[in-house]
C-alpha positions as CSV (number, residue, x, y, z in Angstrom):
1,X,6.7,-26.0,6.0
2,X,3.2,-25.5,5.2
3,X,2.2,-21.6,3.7
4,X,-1.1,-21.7,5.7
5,X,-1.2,-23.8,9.3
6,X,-4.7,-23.8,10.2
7,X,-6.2,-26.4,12.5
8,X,-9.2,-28.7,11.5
9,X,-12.7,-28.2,12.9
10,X,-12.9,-29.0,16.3
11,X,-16.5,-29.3,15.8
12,X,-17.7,-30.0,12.1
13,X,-21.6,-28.9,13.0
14,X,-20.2,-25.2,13.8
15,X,-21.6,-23.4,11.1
16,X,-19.3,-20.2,12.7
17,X,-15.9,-22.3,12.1
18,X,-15.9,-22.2,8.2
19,X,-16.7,-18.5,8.5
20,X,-13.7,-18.2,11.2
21,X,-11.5,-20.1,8.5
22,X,-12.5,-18.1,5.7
23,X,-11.4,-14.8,7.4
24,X,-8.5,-16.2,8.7
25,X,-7.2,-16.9,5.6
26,X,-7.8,-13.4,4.3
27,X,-5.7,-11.8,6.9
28,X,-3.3,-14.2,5.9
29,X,-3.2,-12.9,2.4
30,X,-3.3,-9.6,3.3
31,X,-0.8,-10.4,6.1
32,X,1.3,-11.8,3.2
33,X,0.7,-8.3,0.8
34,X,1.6,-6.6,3.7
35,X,5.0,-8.3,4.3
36,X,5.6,-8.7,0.5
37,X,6.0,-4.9,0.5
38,X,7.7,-4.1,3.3
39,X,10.3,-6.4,1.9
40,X,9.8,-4.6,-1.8
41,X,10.2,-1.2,0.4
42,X,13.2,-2.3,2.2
43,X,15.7,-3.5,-1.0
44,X,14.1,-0.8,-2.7
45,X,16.2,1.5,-0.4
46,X,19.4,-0.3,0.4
47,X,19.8,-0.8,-3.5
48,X,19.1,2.6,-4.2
49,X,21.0,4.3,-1.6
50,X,24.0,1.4,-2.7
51,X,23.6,2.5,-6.2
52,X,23.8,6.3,-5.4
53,X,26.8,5.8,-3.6
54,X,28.4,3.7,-6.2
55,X,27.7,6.4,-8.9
56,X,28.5,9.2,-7.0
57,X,32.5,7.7,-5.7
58,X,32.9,6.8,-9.6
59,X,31.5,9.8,-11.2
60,X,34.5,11.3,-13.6
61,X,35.8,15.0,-13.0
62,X,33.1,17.7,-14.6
63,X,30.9,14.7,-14.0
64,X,27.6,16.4,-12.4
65,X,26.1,14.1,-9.2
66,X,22.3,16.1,-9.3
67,X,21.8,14.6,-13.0
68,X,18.9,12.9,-13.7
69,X,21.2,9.5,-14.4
70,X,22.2,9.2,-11.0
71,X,18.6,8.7,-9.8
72,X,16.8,7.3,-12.7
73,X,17.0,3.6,-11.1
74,X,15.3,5.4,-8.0
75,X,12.9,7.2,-9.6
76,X,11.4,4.5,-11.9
77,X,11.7,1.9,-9.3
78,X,9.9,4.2,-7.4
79,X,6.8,4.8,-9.4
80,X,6.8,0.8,-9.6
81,X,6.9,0.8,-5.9
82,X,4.4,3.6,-5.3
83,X,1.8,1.0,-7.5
84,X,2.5,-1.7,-5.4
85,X,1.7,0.4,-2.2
86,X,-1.5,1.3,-3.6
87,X,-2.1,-2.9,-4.8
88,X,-1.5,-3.6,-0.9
89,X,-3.0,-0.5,1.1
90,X,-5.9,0.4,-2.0
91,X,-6.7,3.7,-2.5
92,X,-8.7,3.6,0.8
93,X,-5.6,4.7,2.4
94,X,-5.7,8.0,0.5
95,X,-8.8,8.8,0.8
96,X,-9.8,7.6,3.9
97,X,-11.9,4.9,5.1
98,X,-15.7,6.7,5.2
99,X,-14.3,9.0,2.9
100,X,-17.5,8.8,0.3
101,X,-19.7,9.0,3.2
102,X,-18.4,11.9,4.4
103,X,-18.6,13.3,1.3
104,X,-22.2,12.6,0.2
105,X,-23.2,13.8,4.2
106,X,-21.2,17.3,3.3
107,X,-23.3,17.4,0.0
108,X,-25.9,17.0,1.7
109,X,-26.2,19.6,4.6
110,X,-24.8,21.9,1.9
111,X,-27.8,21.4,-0.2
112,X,-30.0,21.8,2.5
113,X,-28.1,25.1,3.5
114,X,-28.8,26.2,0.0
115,X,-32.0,25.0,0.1
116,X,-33.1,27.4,3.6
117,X,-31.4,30.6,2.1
118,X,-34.8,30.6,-1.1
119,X,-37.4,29.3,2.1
């Protein structure tokens, strides 16, 4: 099975149809990011919650289950999985599409602000 199926120009003097190509094959990738974490988010949990489990039914008597050993896995794994949601979803996601826009704008009318208080 082929990774990519895309069909060949209908009509090789469309100068729009390499363009179309071209994007679809970056929604492809990111498609495949996309997919590529969910995956890494789902074993991620059914590990983890399989490994707390496991420690917790075998832990000896005085054995404490809130130590830091019984989620370590989690935690580290975690961190490692909080990277690749940021590889996938970019920090964009955080702060926002137009987020520097809105910022410079808010600058902006606060300088002018200042600016009309000394007029």
């Amino acid at each position: 099975m082929k990774k990519y199926e895309i069909e060949p120009y209908k009509d090789h003097t469309d100068p729009d149809s390499f363009a179309r190509e071209e994007a679809y094959l970056r929604a492809k990738k990111k498609l495949d990011k996309l997919v590529g974490f969910y995956w890494h988010l789902a074993v991620y949990v059914i590990i983890n919650i399989f490994l707390i489990i496991l420690i917790g039914v075998n832990l000896d008597r005085g054995d404490q289950f809130w130590s830091f050993g019984t989620f370590a896995t989690a935690l580290f794994w975690g961190i490692g999985l909080a990277f690749h949601f940021l590889s996938v979803f970019g920090p964009g996601f955080i702060f926002g599409k137009n987020w520097e826009d809105r910022k410079i704008k808010e600058y902006m009318d606060k300088d002018r602000t200042d600016m009309r208080r000394f007029e």
